[in-house]
N, C-alpha and C positions, 0 to 999 in steps of 0.2 A: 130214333128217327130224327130228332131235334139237330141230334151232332151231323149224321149226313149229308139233310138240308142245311146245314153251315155249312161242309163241305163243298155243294154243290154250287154254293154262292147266295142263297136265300138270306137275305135280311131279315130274323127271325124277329124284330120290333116291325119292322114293314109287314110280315107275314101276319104277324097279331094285329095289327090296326086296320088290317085290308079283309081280317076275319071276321071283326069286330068285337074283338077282346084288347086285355093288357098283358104286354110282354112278359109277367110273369104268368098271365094262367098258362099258358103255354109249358109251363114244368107243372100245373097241375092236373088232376084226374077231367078229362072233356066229358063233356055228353055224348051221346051220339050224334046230334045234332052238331054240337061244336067245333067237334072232330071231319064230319063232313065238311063244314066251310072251310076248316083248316087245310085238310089234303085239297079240295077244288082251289085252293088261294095258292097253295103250291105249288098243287101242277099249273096252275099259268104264270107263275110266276116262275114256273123254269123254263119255259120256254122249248119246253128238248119232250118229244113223246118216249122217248129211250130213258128220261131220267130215272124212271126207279129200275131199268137193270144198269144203271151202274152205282146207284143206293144200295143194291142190295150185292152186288160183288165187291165193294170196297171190305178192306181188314175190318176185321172185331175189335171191338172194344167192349173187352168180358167186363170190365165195372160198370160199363150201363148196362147190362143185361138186368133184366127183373127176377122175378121169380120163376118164368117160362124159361128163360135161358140159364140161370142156376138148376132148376129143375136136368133141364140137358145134361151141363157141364160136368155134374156130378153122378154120370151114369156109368158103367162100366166099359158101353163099347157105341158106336154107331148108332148102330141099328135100337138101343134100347133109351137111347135120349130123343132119336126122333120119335118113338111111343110116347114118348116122354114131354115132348113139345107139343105131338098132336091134342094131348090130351089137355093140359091146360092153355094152349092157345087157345082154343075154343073156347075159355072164359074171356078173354081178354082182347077178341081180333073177331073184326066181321072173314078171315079169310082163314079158310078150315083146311085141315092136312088130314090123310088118311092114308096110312102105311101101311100098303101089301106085301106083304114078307114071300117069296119063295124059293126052293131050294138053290137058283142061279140067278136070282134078280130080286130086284126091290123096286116097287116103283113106289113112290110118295107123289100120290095127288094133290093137287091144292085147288079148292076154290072158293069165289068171292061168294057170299049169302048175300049181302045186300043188294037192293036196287040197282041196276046200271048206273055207272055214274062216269064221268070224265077219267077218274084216276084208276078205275077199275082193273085194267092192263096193269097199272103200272104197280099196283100192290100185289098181284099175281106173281108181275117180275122182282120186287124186291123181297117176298117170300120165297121163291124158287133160289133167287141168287145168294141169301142169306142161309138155307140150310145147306147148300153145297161147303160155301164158305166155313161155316160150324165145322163141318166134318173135316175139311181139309186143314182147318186150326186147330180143333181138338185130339184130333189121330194124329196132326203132326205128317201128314202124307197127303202127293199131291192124287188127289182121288178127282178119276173126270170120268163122270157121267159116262153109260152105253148109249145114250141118245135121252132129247128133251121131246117130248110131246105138247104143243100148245091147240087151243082150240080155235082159233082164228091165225090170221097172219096181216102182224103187226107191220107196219111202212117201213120199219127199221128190222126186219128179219132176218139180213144177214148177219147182226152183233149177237146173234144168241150163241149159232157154233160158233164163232172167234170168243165169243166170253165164256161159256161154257167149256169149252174143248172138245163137244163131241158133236153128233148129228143132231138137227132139230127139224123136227115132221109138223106142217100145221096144219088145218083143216081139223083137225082130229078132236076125238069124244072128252077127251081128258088134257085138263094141262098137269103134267109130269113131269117129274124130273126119275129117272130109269135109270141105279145103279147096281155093279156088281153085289150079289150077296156078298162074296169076298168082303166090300170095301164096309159095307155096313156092320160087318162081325169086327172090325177093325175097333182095338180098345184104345178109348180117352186116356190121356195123357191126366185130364184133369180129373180122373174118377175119383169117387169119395164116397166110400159106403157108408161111412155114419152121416156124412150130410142125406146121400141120398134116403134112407130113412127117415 
């Protein structure tokens, strides 16, 4: 998250001093509390309501991934690193994923548990835009979504088909991101079965 918001332009000693921390807790474990002032301090200070879908569509960088995205990495195929993600995100992330596997589609749900908050959207979109990107680095294929589903509609709603590549529906019950079964049985490039054990 840290390297992105550098990306984006964020002054990450500004972003701790306007949080009310020092520039290093910032590479340590936050509260939850922390963490909240942290994202609200970011999201005004980027200034862009679209900033975390393009957080979450820029390239990986598999050596900051934690134990969630090694967890992934080292999976055999798609579809069994996003099991694989859902399940210990959920330690680690107020925003939850739940993969419906069926015989022509997949959809992967994501949503926020916490309180409403400012940056709400926008960690929905760099969750959404981050598992796409996984698949399309780790399969090594450009894999584009059958359509996204969101649950409101965002002021910037036309950047999700241009960034995504395919149809996005809003109003709707679920935010999804809807891909071929095909693309999810697609094997990792990066699979490791003695890791993954």
């Amino acid at each position: 998250m840290l390297d992105g918001l550098q990306k984006a332009g964020i002054d990450l000693a500004e972003l701790a001093t306007r949080s009310g921390l020092a520039a290093q807790d910032l590479r340590k474990p936050l509260t939850p509390h922390q963490a909240d002032r942290v994202f609200v301090q970011a999201y005004e200070m980027s200034r862009n309501p679209a900033a975390g879908l393009a957080l979450g569509l820029q390239p990986l960088r598999a050596e900051l991934f934690g134990v969630v995205g090694f967890s992934g990495m080292s999976s055999p195929d798609f579809g069994t690193a996003l099991g694989r993600i859902a399940r210990y995100n959920a330690l680690v992330s107020a925003c939850q994923i739940d993969v419906r596997a069926g015989p022509e589609e997949c959809e992967v749900r994501i949503r926020y548990d916490g309180p409403p908050r400012p940056y709400s959207r926008s960690r929905l979109d760099i969750q959404m835009g981050t598992l796409l990107v996984f698949g399309r680095t780790f399969t090594e294929r450009a894999i584009v979504p059958l359509r996204l589903t969101l649950t409101g509609l965002p002021s910037y709603h036309e950047r999700y088909a241009q960034g995504f590549g395919c149809p996005a529906l809003f109003n709707q019950a679920h935010d999804a991101i809807v891909c071929r079964r095909a693309d999810v049985d697609l094997p990792l490039v990066s699979a490791n079965a003695q890791v993954a054990s």
